[in-house]
VEXNUMAR-694236 format. One record per residue: chain; x, y, z of N, C-alpha, C in turn; residue number from 1. Coordinates in nm, 2 decimals, decimal comma. Layout:
<rs>
- cadena n_X n_Y n_Z ca_X ca_Y ca_Z c_X c_Y c_Z num
- A X Y Z X Y Z X Y Z NUM
...
</rs>
This chain:
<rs>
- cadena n_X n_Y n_Z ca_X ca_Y ca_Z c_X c_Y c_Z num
- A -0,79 -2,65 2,77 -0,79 -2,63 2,92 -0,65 -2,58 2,96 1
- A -0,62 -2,53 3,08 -0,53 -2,47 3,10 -0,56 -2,43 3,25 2
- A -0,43 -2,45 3,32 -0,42 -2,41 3,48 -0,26 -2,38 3,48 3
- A -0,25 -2,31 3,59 -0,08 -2,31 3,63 -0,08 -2,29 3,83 4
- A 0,01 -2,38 3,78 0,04 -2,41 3,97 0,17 -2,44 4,00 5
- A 0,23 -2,44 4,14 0,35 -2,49 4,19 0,36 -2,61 4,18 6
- A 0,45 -2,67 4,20 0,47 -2,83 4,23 0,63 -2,85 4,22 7
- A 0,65 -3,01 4,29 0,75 -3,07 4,30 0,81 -3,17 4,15 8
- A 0,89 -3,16 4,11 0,94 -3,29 3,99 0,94 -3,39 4,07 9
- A 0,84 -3,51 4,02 0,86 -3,66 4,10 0,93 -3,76 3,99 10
- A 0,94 -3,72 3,85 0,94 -3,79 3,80 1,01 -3,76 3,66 11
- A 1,08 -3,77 3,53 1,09 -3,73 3,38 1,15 -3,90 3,32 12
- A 1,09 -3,84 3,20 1,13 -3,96 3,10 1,14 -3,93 2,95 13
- A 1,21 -3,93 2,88 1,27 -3,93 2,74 1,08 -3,91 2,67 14
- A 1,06 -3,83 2,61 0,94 -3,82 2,49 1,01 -3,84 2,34 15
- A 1,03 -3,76 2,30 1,13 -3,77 2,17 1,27 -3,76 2,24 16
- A 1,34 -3,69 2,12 1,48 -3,63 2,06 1,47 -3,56 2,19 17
- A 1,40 -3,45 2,19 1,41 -3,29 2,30 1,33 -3,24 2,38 18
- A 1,25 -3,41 2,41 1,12 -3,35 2,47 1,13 -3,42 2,58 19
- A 1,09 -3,41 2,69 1,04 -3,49 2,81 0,90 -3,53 2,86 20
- A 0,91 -3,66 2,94 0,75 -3,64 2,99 0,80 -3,63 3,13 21
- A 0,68 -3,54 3,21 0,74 -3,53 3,39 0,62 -3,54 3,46 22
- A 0,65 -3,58 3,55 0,48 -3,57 3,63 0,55 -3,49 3,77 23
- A 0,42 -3,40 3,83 0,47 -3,33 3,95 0,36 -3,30 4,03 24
- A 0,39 -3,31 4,18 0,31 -3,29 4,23 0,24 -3,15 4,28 25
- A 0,19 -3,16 4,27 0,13 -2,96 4,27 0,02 -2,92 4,41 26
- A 0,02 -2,79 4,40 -0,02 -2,79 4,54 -0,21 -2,76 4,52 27
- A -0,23 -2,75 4,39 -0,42 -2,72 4,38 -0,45 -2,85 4,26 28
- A -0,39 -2,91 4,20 -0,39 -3,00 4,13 -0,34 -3,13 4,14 29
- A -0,30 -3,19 4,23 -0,21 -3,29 4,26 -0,12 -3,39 4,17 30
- A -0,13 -3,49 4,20 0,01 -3,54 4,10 -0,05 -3,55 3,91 31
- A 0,00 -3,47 3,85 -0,05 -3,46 3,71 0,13 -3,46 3,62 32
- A 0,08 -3,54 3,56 0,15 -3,53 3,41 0,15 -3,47 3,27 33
- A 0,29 -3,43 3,20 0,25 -3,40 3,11 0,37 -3,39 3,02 34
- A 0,41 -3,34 2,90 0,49 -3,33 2,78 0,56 -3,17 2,82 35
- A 0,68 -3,17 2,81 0,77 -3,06 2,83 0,85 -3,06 2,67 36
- A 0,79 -2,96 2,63 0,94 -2,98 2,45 1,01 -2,90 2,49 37
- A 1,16 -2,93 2,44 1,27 -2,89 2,48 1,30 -2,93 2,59 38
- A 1,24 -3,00 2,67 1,32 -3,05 2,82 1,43 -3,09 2,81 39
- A 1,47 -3,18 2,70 1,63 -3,22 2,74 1,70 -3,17 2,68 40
- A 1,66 -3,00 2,60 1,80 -2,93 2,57 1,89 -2,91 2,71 41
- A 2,03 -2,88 2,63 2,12 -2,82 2,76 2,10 -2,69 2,84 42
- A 2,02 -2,57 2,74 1,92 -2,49 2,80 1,81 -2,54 2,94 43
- A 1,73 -2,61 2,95 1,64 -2,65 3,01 1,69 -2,77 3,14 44
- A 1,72 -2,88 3,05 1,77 -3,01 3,15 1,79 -2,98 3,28 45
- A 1,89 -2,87 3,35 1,93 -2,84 3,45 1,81 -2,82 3,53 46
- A 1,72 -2,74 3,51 1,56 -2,74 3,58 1,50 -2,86 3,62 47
- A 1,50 -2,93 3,52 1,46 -3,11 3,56 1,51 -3,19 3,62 48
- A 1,61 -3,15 3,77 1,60 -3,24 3,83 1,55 -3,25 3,95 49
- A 1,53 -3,42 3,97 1,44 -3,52 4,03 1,40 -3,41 4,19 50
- A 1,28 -3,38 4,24 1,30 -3,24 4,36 1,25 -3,16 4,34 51
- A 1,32 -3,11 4,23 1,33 -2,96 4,23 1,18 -2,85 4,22 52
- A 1,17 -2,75 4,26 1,02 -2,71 4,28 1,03 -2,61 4,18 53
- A 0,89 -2,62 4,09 0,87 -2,53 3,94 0,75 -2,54 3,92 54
- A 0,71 -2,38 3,86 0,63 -2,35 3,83 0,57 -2,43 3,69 55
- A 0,43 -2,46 3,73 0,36 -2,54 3,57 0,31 -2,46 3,52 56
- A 0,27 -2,43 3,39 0,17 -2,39 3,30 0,12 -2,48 3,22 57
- A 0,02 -2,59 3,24 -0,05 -2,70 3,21 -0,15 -2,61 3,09 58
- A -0,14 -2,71 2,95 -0,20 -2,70 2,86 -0,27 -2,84 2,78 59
- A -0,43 -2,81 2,80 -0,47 -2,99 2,73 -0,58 -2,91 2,64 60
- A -0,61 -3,03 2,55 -0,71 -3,06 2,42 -0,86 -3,05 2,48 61
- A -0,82 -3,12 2,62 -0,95 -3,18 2,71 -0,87 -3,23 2,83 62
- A -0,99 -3,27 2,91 -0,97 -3,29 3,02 -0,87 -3,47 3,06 63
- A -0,91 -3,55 2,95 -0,85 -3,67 2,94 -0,75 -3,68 2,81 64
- A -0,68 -3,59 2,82 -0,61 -3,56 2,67 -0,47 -3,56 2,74 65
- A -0,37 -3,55 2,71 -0,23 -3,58 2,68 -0,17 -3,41 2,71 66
- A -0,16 -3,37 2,84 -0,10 -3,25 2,87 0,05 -3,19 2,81 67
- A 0,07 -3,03 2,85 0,19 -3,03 2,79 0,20 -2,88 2,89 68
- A 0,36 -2,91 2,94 0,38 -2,77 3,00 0,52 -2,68 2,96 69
- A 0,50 -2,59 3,03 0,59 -2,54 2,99 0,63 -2,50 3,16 70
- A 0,77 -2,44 3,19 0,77 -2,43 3,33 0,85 -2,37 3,37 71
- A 0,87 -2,32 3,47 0,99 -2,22 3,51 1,08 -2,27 3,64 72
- A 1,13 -2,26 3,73 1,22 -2,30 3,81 1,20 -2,21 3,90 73
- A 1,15 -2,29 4,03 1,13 -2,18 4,15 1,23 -2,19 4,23 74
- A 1,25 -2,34 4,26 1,38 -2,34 4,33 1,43 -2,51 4,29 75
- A 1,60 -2,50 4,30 1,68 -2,61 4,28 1,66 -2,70 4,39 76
- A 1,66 -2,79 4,46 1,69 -2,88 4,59 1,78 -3,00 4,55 77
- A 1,72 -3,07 4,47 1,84 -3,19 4,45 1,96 -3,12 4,44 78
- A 2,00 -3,00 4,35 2,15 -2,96 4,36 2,22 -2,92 4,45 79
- A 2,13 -2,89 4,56 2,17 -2,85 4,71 2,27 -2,97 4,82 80
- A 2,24 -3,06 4,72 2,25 -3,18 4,81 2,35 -3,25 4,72 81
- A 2,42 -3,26 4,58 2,48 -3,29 4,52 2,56 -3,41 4,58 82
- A 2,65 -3,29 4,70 2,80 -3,36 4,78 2,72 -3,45 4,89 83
- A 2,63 -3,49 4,90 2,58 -3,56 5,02 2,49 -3,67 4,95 84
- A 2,55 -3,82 4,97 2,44 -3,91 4,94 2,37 -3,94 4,99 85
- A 2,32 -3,95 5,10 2,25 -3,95 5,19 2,13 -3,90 5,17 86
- A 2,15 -3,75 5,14 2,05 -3,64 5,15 1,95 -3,63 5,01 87
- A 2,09 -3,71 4,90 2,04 -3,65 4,80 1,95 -3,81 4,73 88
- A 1,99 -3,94 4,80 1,88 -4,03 4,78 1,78 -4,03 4,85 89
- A 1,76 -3,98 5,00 1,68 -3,97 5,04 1,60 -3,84 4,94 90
- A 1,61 -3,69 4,90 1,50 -3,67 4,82 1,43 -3,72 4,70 91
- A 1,52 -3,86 4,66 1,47 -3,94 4,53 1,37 -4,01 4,62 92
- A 1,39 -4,10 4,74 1,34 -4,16 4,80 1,16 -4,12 4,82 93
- A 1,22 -3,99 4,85 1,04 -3,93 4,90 0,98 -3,89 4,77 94
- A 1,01 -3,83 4,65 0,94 -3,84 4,56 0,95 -3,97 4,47 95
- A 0,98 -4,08 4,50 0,99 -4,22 4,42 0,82 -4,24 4,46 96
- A 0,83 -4,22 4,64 0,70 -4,27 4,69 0,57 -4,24 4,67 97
- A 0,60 -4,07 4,68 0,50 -4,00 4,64 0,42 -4,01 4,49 98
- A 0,55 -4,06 4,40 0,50 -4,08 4,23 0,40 -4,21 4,25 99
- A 0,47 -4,32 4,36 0,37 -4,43 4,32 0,22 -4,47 4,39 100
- A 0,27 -4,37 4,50 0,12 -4,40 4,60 0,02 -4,26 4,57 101
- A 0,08 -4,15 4,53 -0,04 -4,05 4,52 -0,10 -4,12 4,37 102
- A -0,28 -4,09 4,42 -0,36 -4,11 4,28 -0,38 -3,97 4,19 103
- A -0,38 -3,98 4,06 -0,38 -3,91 3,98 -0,49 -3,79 4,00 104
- A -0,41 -3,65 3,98 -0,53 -3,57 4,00 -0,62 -3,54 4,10 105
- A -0,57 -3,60 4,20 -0,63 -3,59 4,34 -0,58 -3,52 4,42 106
- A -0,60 -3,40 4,44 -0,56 -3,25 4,54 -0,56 -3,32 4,69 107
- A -0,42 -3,27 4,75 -0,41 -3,32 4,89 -0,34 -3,25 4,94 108
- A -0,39 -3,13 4,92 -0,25 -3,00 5,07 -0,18 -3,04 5,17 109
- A -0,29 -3,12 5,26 -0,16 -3,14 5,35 -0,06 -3,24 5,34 110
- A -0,04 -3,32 5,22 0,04 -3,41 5,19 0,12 -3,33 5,12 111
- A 0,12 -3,20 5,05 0,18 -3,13 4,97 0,27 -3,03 5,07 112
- A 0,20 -2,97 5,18 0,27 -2,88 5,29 0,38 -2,99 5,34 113
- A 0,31 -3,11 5,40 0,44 -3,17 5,47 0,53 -3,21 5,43 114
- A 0,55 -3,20 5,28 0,63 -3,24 5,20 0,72 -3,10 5,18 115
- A 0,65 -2,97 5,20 0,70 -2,88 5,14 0,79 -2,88 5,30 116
- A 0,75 -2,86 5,40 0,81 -2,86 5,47 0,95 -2,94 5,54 117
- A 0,93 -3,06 5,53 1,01 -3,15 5,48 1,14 -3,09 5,37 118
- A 1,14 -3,05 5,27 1,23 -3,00 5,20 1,27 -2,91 5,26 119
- A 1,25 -2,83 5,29 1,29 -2,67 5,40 1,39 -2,73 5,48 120
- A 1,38 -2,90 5,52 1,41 -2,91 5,64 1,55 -3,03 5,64 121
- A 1,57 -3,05 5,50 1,61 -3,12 5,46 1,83 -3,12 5,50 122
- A 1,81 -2,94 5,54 1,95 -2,91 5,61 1,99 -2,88 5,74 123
- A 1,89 -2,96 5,83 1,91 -2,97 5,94 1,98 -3,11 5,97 124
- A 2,03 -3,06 6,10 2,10 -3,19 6,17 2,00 -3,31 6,17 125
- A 1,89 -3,30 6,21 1,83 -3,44 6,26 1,72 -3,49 6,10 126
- A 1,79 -3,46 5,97 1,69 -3,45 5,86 1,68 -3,58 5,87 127
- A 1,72 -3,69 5,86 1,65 -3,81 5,85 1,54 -3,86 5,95 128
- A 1,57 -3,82 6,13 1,45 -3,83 6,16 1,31 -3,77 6,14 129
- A 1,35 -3,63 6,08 1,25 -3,56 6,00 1,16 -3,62 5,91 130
- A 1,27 -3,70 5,85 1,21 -3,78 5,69 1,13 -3,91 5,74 131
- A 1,19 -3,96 5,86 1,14 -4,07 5,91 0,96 -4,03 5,96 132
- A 0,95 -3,93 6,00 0,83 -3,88 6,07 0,77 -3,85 5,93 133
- A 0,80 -3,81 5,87 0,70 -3,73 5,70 0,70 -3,86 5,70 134
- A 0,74 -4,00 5,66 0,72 -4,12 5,59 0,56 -4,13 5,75 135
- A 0,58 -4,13 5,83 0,43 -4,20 5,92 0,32 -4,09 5,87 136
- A 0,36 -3,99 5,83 0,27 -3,89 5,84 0,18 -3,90 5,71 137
- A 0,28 -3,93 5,58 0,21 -3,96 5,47 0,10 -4,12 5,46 138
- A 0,18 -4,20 5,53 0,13 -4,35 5,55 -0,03 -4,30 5,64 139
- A -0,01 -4,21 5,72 -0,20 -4,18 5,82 -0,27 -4,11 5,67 140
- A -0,18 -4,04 5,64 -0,27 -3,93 5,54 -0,34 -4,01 5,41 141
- A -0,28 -4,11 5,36 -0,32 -4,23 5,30 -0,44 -4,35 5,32 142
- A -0,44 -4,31 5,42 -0,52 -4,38 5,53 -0,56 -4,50 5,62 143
- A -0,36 -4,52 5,66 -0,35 -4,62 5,78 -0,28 -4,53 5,82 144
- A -0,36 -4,48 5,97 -0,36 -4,43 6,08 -0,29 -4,53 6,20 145
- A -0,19 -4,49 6,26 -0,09 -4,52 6,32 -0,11 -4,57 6,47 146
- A -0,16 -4,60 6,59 -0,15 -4,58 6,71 -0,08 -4,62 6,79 147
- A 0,02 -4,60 6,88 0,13 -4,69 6,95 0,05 -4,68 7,09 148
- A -0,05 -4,61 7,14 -0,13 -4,61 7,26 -0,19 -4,72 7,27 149
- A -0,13 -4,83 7,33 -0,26 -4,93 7,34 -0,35 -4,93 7,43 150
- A -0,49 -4,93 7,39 -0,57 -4,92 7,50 -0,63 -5,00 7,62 151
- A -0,52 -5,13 7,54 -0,55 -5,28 7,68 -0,43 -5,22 7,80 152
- A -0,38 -5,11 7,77 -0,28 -5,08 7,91 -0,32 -5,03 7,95 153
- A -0,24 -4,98 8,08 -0,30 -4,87 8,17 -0,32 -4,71 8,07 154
- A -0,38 -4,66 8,09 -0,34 -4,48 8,04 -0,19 -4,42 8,08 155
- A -0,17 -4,40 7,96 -0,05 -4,38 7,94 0,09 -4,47 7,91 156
- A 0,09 -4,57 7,95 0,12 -4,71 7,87 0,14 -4,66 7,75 157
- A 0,32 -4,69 7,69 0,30 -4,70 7,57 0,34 -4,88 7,55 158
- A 0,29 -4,94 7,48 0,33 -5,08 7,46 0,47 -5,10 7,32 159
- A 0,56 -5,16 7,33 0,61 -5,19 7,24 0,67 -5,31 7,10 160
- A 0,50 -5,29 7,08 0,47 -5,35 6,95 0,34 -5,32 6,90 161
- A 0,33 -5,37 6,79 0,17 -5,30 6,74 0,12 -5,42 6,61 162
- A 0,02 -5,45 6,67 -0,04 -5,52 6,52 -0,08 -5,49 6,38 163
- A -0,02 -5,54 6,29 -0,05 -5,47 6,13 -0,12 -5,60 6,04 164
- A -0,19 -5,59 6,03 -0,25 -5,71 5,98 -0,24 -5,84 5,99 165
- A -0,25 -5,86 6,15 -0,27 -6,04 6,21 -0,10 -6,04 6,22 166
- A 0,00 -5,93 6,22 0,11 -5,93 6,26 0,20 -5,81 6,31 167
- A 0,29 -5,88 6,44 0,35 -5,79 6,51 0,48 -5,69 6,46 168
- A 0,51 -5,60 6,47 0,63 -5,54 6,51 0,61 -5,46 6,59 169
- A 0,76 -5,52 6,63 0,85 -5,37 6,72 0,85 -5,23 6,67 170
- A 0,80 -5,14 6,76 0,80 -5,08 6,72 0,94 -5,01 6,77 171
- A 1,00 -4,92 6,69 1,16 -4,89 6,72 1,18 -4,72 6,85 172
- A 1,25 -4,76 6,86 1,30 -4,67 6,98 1,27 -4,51 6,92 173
- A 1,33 -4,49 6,83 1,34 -4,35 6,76 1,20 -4,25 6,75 174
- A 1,04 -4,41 6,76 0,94 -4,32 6,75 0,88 -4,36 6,88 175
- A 0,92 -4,41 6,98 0,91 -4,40 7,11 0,96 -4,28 7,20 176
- A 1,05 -4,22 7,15 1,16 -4,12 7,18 1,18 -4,02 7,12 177
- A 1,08 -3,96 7,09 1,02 -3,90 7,00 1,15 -3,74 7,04 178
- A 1,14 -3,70 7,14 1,18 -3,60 7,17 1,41 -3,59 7,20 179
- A 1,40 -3,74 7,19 1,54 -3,77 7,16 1,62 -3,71 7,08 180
- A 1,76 -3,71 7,06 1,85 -3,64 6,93 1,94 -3,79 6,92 181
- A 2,08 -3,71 6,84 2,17 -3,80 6,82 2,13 -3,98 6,82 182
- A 2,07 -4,03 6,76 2,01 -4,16 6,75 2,14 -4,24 6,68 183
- A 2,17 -4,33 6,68 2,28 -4,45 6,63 2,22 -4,50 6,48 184
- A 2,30 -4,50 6,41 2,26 -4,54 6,27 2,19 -4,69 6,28 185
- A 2,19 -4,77 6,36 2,15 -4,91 6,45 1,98 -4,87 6,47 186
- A 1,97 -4,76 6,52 1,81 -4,69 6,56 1,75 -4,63 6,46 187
- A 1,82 -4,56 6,37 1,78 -4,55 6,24 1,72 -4,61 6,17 188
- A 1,79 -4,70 6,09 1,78 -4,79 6,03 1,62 -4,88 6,08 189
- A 1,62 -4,94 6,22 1,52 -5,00 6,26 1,39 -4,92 6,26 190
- A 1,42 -4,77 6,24 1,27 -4,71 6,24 1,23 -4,68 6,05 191
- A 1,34 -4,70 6,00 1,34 -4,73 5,84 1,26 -4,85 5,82 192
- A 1,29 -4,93 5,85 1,25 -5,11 5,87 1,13 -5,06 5,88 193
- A 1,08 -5,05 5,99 0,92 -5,01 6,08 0,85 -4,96 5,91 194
- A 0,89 -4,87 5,87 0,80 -4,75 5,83 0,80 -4,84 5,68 195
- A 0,93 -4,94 5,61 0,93 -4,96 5,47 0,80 -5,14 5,51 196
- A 0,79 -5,19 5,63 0,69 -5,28 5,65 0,51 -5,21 5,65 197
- A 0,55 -5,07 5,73 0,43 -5,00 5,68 0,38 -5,00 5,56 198
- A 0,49 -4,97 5,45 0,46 -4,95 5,32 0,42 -5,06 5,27 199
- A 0,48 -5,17 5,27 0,49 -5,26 5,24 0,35 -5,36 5,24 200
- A 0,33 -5,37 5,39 0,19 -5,45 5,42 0,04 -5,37 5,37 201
- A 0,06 -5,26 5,37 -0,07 -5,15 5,32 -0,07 -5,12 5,15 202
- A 0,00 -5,09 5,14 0,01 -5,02 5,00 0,08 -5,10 4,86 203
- A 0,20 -5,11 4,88 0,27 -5,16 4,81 0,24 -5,30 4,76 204
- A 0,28 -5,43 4,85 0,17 -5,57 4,80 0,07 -5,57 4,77 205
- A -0,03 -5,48 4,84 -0,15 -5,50 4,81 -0,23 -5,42 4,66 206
- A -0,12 -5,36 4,59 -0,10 -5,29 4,51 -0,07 -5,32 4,36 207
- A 0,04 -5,42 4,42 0,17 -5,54 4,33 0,25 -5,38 4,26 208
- A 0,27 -5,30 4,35 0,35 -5,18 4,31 0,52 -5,25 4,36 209
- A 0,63 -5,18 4,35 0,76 -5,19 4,39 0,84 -5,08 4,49 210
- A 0,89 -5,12 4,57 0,96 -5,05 4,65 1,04 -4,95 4,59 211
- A 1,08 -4,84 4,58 1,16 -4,77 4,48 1,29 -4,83 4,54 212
- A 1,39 -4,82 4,44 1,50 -4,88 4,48 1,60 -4,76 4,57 213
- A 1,55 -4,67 4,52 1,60 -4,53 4,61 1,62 -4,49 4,76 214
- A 1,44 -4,59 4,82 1,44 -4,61 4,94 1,51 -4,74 4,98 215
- A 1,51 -4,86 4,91 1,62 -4,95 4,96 1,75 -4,91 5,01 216
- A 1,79 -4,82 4,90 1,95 -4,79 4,90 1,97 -4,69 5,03 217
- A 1,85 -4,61 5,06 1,86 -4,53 5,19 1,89 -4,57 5,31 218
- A 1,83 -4,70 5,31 1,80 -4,75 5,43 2,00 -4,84 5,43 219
- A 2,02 -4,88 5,32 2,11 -4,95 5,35 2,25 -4,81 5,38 220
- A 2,20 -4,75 5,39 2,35 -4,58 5,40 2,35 -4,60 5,57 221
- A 2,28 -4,66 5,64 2,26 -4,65 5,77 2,26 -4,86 5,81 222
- A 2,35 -4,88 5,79 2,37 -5,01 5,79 2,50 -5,04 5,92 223
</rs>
């Protein structure tokens, strides 16, 4: 078998001596794994980091067989971000998530565009509320759908709090204010909170998966 597609590095791990395993998320194949030889020469390594967007050429025995690619380098992003920790755990952050909640081999474009877009967007001024909105957007596309309209108020009423399974939160200013700038790392932070309880109560516990430690450390940069 054999495909070749774009995708994101979500993931690499030691195979042998000179080989790697990586899984990435791709844009007609979705999150797939496979064996890279030579990945961790000093030749290659540089391509493999955690982000970065590359071309696959996926090669298997069969369809439940033990992949192997080979790959090219479309573009760098974690190294864009080197001098900024902020920037550059938050990109670990969104592909930590993406490795553990997308299911294997399941095509999902528009989780793949808003991600793609997302990275594009990743050097603007307001990039964490960016990142904060990609984090609701992937949580609906998953399939807990969001609504802050409650419909026991008047029309147009927005209420501020929302029930998530037989419990309340606040919901935080930042996605109330949607069209706001310059936010306080105080307002940050609480819409971080919001979005890592989303994760949390839906996916993650219910999962017995782990918080990437990547997104903990994010949230505490805005403390």
């Amino acid at each position: 078998m054999y495909w070749k597609d774009e995708g994101y590095l979500l993931s690499k791990t030691n195979f042998d001596e000179n080989s790697i395993f990586i899984e990435a998320f791709t844009l007609n194949h979705g999150k797939c794994g496979g064996v890279v030889y030579g990945g961790s020469s000093k030749k290659l390594k540089k391509n493999f980091q955690i982000g970065n967007k590359i071309l696959l050429n996926w090669k298997s025995k069969g369809e439940n067989k033990v992949g192997y690619f080979n790959t090219e380098l479309i573009k760098p992003i974690s190294p864009l971000f080197f001098d900024d920790k902020k920037r550059s755990i938050c990109v670990l952050a969104a592909t930590s998530i993406l490795k553990i909640l997308l299911p294997e081999r399941q095509i999902n474009k528009k989780i793949y565009h808003s991600f793609d877009r997302l990275v594009e967007q990743f050097n603007h001024d307001d990039w964490i509320q960016l990142y904060i909105f990609w984090e609701l957007s992937l949580i609906k596309e998953l399939g807990f759908g969001i609504n802050f309209i409650d419909k026991n108020y008047p029309e147009n009423h927005i209420s501020n709090t929302i029930e998530i399974n037989d419990r309340y939160f606040k919901i935080p200013k930042l996605l109330l204010e949607q069209n706001s700038k310059n936010f306080s790392n105080a307002v940050i932070k609480e819409a971080l909170t919001f979005n890592k309880s989303l994760l949390m109560e839906n996916f993650i516990l219910p999962h017995r998966l782990r918080l990437p430690l990547s997104r903990s450390i994010l949230e505490k940069y805005f403390n």
